[in-house]
C-alpha positions as CSV (number, residue, x, y, z in Angstrom):
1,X,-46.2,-98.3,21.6
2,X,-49.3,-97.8,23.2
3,X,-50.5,-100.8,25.6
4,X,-53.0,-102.2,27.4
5,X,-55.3,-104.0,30.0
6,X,-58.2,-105.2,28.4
7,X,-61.2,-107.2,28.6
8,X,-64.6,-108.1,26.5
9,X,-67.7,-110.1,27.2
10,X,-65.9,-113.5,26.4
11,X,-62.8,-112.9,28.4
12,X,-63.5,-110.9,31.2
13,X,-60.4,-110.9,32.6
14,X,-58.1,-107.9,32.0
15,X,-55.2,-109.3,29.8
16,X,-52.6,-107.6,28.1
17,X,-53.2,-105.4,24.2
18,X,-51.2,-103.7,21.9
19,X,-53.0,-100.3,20.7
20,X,-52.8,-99.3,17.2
21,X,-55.2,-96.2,15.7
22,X,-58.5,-97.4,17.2
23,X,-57.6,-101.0,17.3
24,X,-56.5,-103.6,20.4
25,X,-54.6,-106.9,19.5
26,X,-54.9,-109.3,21.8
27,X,-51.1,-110.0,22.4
28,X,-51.0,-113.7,23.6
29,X,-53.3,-114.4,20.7
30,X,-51.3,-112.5,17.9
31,X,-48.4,-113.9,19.5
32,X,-49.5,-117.4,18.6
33,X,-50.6,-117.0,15.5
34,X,-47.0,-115.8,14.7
35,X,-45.6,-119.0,16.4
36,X,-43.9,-116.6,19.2
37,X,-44.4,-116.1,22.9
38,X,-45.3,-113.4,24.7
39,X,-46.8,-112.2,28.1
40,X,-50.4,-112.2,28.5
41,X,-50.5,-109.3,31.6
42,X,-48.8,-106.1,31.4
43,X,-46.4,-106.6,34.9
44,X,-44.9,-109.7,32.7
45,X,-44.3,-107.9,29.9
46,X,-42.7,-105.1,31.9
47,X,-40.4,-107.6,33.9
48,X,-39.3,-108.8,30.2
49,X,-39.6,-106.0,27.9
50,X,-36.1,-106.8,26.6
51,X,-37.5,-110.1,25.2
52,X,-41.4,-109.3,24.8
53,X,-40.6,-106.6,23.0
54,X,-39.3,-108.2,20.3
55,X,-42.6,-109.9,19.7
56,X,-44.6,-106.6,19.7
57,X,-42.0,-105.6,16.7
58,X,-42.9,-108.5,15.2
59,X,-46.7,-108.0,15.5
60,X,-46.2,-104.4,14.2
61,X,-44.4,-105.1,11.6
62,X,-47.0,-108.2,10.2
63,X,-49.6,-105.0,10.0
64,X,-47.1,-103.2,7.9
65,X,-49.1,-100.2,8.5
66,X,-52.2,-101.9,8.0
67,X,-55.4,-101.8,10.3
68,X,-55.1,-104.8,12.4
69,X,-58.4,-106.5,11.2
70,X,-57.0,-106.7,7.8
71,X,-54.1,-109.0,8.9
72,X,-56.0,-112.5,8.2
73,X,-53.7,-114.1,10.9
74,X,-55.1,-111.9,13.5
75,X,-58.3,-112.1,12.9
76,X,-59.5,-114.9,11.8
77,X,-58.4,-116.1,15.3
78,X,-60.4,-113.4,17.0
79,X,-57.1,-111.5,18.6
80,X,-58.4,-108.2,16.7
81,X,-61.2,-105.6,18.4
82,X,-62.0,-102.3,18.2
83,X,-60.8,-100.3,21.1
84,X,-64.4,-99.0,21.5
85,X,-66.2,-102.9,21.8
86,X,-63.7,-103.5,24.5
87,X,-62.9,-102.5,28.7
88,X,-59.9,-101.0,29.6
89,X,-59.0,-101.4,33.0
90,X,-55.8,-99.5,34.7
91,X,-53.2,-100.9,32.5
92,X,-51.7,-102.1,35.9
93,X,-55.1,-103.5,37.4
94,X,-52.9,-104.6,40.6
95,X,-49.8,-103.3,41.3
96,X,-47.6,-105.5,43.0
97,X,-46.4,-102.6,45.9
98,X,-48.0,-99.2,46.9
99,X,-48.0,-96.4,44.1
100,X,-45.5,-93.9,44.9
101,X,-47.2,-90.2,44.9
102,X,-44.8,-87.2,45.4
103,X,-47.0,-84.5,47.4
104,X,-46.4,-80.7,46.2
105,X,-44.1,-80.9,43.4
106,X,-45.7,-77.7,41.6
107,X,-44.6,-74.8,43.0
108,X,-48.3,-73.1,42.2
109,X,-49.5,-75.9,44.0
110,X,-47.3,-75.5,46.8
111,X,-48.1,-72.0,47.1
112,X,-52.1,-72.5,46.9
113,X,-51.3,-75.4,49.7
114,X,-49.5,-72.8,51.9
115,X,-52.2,-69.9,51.7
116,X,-55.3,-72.7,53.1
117,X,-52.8,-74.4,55.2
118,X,-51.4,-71.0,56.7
119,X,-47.5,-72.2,56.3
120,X,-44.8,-71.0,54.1
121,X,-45.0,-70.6,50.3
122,X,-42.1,-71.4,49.9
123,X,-41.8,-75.3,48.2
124,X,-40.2,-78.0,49.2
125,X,-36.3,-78.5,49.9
126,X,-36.9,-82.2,49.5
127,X,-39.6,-84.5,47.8
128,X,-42.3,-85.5,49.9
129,X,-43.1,-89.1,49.2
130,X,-46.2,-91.1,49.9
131,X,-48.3,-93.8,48.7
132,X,-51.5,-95.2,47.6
133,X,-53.1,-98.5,48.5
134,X,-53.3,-101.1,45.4
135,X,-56.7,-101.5,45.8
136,X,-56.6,-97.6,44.8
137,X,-56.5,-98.3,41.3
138,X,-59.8,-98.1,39.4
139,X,-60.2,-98.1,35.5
140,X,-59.4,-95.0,32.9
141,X,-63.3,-94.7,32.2
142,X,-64.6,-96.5,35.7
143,X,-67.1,-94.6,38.1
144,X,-65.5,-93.2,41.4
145,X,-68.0,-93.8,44.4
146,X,-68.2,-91.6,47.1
147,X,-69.5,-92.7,50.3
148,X,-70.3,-89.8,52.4
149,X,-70.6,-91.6,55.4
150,X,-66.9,-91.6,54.4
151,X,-65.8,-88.9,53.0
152,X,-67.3,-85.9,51.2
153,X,-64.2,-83.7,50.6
154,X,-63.1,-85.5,47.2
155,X,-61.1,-83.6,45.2
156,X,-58.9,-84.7,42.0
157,X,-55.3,-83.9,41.2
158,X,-54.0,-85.0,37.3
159,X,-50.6,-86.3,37.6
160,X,-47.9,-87.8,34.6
161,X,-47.1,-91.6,35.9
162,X,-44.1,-92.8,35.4
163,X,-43.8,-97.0,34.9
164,X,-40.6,-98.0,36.3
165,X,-38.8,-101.1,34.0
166,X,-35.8,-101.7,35.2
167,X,-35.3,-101.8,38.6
168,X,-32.5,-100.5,40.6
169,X,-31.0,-99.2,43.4
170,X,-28.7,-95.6,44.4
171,X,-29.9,-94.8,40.5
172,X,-27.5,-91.5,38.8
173,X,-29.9,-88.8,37.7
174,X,-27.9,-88.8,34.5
175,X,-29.2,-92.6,34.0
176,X,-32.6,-92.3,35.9
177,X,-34.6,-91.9,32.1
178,X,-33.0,-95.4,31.5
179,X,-35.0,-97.0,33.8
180,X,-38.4,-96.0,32.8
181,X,-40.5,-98.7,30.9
182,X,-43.2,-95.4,30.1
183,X,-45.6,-92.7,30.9
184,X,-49.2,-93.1,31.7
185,X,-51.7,-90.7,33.1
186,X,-53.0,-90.8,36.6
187,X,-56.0,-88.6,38.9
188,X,-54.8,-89.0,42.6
189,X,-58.4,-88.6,43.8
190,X,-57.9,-87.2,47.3
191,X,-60.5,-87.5,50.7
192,X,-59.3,-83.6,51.8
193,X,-61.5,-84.3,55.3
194,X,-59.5,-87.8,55.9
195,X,-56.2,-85.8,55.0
196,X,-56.7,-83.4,57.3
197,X,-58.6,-85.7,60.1
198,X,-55.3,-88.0,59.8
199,X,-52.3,-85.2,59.6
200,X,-51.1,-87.7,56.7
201,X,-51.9,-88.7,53.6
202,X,-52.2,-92.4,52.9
203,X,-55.9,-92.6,54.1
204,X,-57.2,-89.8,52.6
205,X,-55.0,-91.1,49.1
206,X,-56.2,-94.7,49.2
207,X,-60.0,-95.0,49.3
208,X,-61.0,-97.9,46.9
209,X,-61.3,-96.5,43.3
210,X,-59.5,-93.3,44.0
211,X,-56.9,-94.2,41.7
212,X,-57.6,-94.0,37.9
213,X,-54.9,-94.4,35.7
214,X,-54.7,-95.0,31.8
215,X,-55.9,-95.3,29.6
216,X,-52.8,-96.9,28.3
217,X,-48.6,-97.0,28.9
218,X,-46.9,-95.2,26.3
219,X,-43.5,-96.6,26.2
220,X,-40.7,-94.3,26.8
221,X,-39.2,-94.5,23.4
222,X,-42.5,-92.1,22.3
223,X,-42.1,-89.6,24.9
224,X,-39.0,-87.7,23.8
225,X,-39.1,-85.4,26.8
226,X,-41.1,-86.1,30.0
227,X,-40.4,-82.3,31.0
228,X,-42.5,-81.3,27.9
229,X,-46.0,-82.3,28.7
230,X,-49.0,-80.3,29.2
231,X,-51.5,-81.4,32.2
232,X,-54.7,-80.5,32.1
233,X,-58.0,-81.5,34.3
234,X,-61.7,-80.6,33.6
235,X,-64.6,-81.0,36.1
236,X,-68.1,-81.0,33.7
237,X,-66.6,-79.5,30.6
238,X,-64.6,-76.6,32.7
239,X,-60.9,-76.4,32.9
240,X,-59.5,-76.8,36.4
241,X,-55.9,-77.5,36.1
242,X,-53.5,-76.5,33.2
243,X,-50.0,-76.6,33.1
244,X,-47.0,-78.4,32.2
245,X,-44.4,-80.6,33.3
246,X,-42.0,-78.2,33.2
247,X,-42.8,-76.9,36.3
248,X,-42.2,-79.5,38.3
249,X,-40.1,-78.5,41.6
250,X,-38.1,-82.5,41.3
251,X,-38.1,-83.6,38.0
252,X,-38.6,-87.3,37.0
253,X,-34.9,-87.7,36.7
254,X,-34.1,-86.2,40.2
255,X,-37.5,-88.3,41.3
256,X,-36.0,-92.1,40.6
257,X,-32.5,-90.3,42.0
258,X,-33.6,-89.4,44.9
259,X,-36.7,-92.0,45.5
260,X,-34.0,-95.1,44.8
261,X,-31.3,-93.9,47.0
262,X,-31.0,-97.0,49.5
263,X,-34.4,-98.2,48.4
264,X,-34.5,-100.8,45.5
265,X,-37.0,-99.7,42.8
266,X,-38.5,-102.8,40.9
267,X,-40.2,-103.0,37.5
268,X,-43.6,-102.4,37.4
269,X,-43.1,-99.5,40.3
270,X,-45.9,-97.0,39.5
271,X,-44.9,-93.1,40.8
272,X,-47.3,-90.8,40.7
273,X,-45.2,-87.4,40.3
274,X,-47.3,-85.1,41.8
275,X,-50.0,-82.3,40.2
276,X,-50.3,-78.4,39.6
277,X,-52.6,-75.6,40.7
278,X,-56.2,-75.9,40.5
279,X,-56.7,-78.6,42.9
280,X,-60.5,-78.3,44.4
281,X,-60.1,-77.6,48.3
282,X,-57.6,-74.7,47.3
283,X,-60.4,-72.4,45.8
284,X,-62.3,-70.1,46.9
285,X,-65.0,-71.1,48.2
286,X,-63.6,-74.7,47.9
287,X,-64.8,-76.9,45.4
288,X,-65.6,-80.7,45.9
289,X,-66.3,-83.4,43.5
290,X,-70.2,-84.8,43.6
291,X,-72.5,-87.4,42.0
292,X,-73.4,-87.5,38.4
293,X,-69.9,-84.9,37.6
294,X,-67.3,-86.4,34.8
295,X,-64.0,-85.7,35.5
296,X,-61.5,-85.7,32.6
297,X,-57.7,-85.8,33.6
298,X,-54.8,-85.3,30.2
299,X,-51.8,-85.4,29.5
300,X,-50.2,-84.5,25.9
301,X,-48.8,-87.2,23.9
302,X,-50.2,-89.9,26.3
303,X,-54.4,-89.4,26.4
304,X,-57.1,-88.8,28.6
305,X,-58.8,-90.4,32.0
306,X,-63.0,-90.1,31.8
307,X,-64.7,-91.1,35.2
308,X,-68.0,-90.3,36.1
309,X,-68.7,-89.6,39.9
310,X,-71.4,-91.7,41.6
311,X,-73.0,-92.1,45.0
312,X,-73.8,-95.1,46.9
């Protein structure tokens, strides 16, 4: 299943969708008109997917493989739009805690890193964990504003999220997979000056906005492998990062291991697990992101981020 935040001009405040072809159904609506119950925001329905999700089945199956505006119940109570008349926001527009990020899970990346950074090549013995602000997040298609009385170092890193649903403490690699509710795509935008000005990295990581993520959560039952998954970023139409999950240094089974040892994990926990080569401060001459670029962030089998760059 694909889902949603959404919003349109009569309800402007994000609530939760279920995505099907280019359609949104308005869940708590559809719900209703099925004499069920369901969540009407997406950390709800996360907290009790085992319940909710028998609803979405049911809403699903009343399509029957039909578009959604043909099912009379749906529509004729207004729960039905087209995913283009509507406004996505993050599909989390406010996580409850900090988004974990792991720092140089690539080993290209670590290597690129190393050569501006003048230290080893070698990666990481151990993840490096660190976190963005909630007020981070910003929308799949929203605008990123620099401020260049800020920063003007702003570079982008596409990363696969992973949507923690059941929560858990000292979690076995073998049943890490278990406890993810799905997969979502995420551009840790990144203030390079504030990085370096701070020697850490959760300034430079949690300017408002720098945060998009979207455009929906694929649930985990679609996403047979999460070690399968191309990445790929494009600044203006031109290709700067391309690669694959596979070559991730901690995988996302090792990452919940590791991340949940002593330190409960909760559903609705966003990690961010960390981004390839191609980053812009690691070329030569570096390369920054400025007003007026669009910056598209993928990942296969779950979609694609579009933001637009603005000034203030």
């Amino acid at each position: 299943m694909k889902l949603v935040s959404f919003s349109t001009h009569v309800l402007p405040t994000p609530h939760l969708g279920l995505v099907l072809h280019d359609e949104v159904v308005d869940v708590d609506l559809a719900s209703r008109a099925l004499n069920l119950s369901a969540p009407d925001q997406m950390l709800d329905l996360i907290t009790t997917y085992e319940q909710s999700q028998q609803v979405l089945q049911a809403i699903i199956e009343r399509a029957a493989g039909r578009p959604l505006s043909q099912v009379k119940a749906f529509s004729e109570i207004g729960a039905v739009h087209l995913l283009s008349d509507v406004q996505l926001a993050s599909p989390i527009p406010r996580p409850a805690k900090n988004v974990v990020c792991l720092g140089l899970n690539y080993s290209e990346h670590a290597q690129e890193t190393a050569a501006i950074r003048g230290r080893s090549a070698s990666g990481p013995a151990h993840p490096i964990f660190f976190t963005k602000a909630p007020t981070s997040m910003n929308s799949p298609y929203g605008e990123i504003i620099i401020d260049p009385s800020v920063s003007s170092d702003i570079d982008w890193e596409v990363e696969l999220g992973v949507i923690i649903g059941k929560g858990g403490k000292n979690i076995r690699e073998e049943d890490a997979l278990s406890h993810v509710f799905g997969y979502t795509v995420i551009n840790d935008i990144t203030a390079r000056d504030l990085q370096e000005q701070h020697k850490q990295y959760f300034k430079g990581k949690s300017l408002d906005g720098s945060c998009p993520m979207g455009p929906w959560i694929v649930t985990a039952d679609e996403i047979a492998d999460p070690q399968q998954l191309a990445l790929r970023l494009r600044v203006n139409g031109v290709t700067k990062q391309d690669s694959t999950t596979a070559q991730m240094i901690f995988n996302v089974r090792q990452i919940i291991s590791i991340l949940s040892a002593g330190l409960t994990l909760e559903a609705g926990d966003i990690i961010a697990t960390g981004t390839p080569s191609g980053v812009g401060f690691a070329r030569k001459p570096p390369e920054f992101l400025k007003p007026g670029d669009v910056v598209e962030a993928e990942v296969e089998g779950i979609g694609t981020l579009r933001n637009t760059v603005a000034g203030v």
